[in-house]
N, C-alpha and C positions, 0 to 999 in steps of 0.2 A: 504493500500500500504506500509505504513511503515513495518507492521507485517511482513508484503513479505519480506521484506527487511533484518531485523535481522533474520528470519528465515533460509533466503539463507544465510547469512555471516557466520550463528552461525554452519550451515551444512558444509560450505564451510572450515571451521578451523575444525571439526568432521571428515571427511573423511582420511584427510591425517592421522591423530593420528592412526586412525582405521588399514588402510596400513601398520602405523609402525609398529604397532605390531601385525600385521599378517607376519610381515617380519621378527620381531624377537624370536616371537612362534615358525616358523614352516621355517626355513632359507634351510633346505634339502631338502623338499619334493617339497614346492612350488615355489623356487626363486632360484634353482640351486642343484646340486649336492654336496655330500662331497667328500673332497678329499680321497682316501682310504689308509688307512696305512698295509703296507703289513708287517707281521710277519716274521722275521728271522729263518730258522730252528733250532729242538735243537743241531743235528750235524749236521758237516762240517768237509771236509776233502781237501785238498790242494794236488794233486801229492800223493794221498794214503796218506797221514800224517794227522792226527787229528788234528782241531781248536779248543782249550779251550776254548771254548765261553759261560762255566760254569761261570769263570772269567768274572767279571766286567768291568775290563779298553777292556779287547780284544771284548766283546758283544759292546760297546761301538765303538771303532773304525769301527767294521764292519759297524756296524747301519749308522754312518754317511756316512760312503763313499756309501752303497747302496742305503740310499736316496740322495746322492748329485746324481746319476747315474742312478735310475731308472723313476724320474721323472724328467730328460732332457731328452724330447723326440726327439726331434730334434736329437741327438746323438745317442738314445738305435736304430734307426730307421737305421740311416745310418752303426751302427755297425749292424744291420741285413743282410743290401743289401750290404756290402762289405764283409761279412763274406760266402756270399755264392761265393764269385768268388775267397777267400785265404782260407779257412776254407779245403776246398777236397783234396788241395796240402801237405798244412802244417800237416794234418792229415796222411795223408797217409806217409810222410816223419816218425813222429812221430813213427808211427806204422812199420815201418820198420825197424826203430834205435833202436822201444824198447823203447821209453822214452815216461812218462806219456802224456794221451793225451790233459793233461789242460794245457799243457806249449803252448797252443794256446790261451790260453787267455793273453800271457805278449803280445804277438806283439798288440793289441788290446789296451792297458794299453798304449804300448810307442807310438802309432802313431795313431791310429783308424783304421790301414789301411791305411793311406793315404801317396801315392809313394814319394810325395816331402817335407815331412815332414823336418823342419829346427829346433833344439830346441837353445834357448839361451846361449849353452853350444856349440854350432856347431858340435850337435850328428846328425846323418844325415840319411833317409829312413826308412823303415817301423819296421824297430830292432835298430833303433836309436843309430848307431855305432859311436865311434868319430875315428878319422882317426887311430892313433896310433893302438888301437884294432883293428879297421879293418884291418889292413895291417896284422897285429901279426896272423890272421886267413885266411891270404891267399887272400883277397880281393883288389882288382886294385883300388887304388887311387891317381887320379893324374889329371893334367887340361887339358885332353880330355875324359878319363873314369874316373869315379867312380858308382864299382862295387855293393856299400852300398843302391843303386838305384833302383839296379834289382834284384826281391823277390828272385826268386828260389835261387840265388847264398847267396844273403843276410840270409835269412832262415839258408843254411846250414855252413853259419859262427855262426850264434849264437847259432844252435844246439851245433856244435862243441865248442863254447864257455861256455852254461850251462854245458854241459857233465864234461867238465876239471872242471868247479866248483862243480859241483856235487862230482864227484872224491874227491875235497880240502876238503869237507865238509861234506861228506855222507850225504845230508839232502837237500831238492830239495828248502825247504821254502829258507833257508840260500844262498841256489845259485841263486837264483830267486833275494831275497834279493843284494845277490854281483851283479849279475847283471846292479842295477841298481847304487849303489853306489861305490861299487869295492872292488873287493876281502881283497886287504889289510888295508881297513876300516874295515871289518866286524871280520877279521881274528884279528885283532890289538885288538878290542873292546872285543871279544869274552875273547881275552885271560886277558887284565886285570881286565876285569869284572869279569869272572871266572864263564862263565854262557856257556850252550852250544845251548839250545832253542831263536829260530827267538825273541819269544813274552817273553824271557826275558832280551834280550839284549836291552842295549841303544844302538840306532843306530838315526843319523837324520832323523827327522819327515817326509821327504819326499820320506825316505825310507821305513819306516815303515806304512805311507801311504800306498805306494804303493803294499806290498802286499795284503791288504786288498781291495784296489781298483779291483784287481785280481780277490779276491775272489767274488766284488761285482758284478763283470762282468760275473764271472762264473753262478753263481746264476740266470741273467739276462737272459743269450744267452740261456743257457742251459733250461729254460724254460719260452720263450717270451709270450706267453699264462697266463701262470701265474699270472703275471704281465701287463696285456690288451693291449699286442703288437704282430699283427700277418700282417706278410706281405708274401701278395701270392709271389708264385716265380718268376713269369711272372714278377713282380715287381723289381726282387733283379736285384743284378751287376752281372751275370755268367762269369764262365770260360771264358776268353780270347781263343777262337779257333786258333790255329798259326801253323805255317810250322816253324820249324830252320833249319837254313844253316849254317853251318861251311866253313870257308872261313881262307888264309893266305895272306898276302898282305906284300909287301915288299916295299910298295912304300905309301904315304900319297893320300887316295881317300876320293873324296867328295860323302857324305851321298844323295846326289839326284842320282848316280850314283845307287847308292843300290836302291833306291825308284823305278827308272826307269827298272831296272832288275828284282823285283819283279813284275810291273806293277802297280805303287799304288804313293803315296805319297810321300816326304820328310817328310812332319808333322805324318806319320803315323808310318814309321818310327824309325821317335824318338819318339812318347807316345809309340811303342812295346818297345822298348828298352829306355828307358828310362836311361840307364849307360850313354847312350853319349852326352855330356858336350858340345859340338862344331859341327861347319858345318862340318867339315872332319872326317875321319877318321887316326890313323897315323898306320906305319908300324906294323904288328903281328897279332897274330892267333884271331880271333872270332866267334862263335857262335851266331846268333841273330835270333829273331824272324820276318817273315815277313806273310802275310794274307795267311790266307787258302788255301791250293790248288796251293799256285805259284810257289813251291819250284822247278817243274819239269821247268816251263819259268827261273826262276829265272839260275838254273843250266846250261841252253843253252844260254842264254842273257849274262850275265856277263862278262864272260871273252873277249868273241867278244865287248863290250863297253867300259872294261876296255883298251883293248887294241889298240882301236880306240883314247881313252882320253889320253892314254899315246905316241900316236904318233906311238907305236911299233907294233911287227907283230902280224900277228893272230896267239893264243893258239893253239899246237898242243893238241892231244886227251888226252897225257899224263897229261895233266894241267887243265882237267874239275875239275868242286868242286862236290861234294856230301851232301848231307843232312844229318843231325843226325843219322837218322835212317839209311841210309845206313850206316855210321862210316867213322872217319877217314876225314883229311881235305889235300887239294891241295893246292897248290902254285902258287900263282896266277904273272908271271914276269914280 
């Protein structure tokens, strides 16, 4: 019985040893997975412009931002399913202005996509504008709309924003660059430095980041597969389906007003439109998005509601609204 005894003990300290080191033999095949390091290509090109990534420090920066980027999957995922619902817009914008079509990966870079994006500097929506800039391109900012809210119009401030730096610069890297830190930092540095290339100026680290985060996004999106990310489309965020209506108001109306002339919600709304700041609306011209299909209710409802809520008469025929697509907006008294 004894023999039993140290036999079992002497087995029982035997096994687990044995375990160990079939754990640290064989740590891939049997007790998990390796993690896979994916290769860098030998080129790269940015907005048609070549990536020296012959260079050491710039192979370097890319490597880290694309690993800090491709293995947060939680993010490469969500940049999949929101890319399919701003990806077809901002492309085809792209494609119509003529300008490279990887300037769709900065909005990506400053925001993920995401509409109510706030950053610590108080840059604001999905092209990350601070108020000044925005205003300077045309954009409504003020404490009932802001414009820097709503893509379509936001998009084409910052096109027309890259472009003018494109222009300052002839070099897309360099405007991509001002973009994020501002033209006369870049333009200031460029000239005392006496350099005219992105990747040999000193510029602050979270500038110079940030192209390369660019480029690591590029790399990602443009081939999710690659990299073990594939999300059916049944899956993604798509195209918002919406009616616009153009509208003038000369009088301060509250947004259920709208909701209810559509047939739909207050909360829906404001996530179509996302510009407006407040319950009302105040006096002037608008364009907004409301569900599919309501634009003909919306156009017959409205004015007869509006005019109920103002106490006043009923709209003669002259004063119907129209839709986008017809053109042209009414005056609602």
């Amino acid at each position: 019985m004894k023999d039993l005894f140290r036999f079992a003990s002497r087995r029982s300290r035997i096994v687990p040893f044995l375990i160990l080191m079939l754990m640290v033999s064989m740590p891939g095949s049997l007790w998990g997975t390796y993690v896979p390091l994916y290769d860098l290509p030998s080129e790269l090109q940015l907005c048609g412009e070549p990536v020296p990534l012959n260079r050491q420090d710039v192979w370097e920066m890319l490597d880290q931002s694309f690993v800090l980027s491709v293995y947060n999957t939680d993010q490469v995922i969500l940049w999949l399913k929101r890319s399919s619902r701003y990806f077809p817009y901002l492309e085809k914008r792209l494609k119509e202005r003529r300008m490279p079509d990887d300037i769709k990966y900065v909005a990506v870079v400053e925001s993920s996509f995401r509409t109510y994006a706030v950053s610590s500097a108080k840059a604001v929506g999905p092209w990350q504008f601070m108020e000044k800039t925005a205003k300077r391109y045309g954009l409504k900012v003020n404490k009932q709309i802001d414009e820097r809210l709503n893509f379509e119009k936001s998009t084409e401030a910052a096109l027309d924003y890259l472009t003018d730096l494109y222009k300052m610069f002839g070099n897309w890297t360099l405007a991509m660059a001002s973009y994020n830190c501002g033209e006369e930092r870049v333009s200031n540095n460029i000239g005392v430095q006496g350099v005219q290339s992105f990747y040999d100026v000193d510029l602050p680290l979270e500038t110079e980041r940030y192209i390369f985060r660019i480029l690591a996004v590029k790399l990602i999106l443009a081939q999710p597969e690659k990299y073990g990310y594939y999300v059916p489309r049944e899956r993604t965020y798509l195209p918002l389906d919406v009616d616009r209506v153009e509208f003038t108001l000369s009088k301060e109306v509250h947004v259920t007003l709208i909701a209810r002339a559509a047939g739909t919600t207050y909360k829906t709304i404001r996530e179509m439109n996302p510009e407006i700041k407040n319950e009302t609306l105040p006096r002037g011209n608008y364009a907004l998005s409301i569900p599919k299909g309501r634009a003909e209710q919306f156009n017959k409802s409205f004015p007869d509601l509006l005019s109920r809520e103002q106490g006043g008469e009923k709209p003669n025929n002259k004063n119907r609204l129209k839709t986008l697509s017809e053109g042209g907006a009414v005056t609602i008294r």
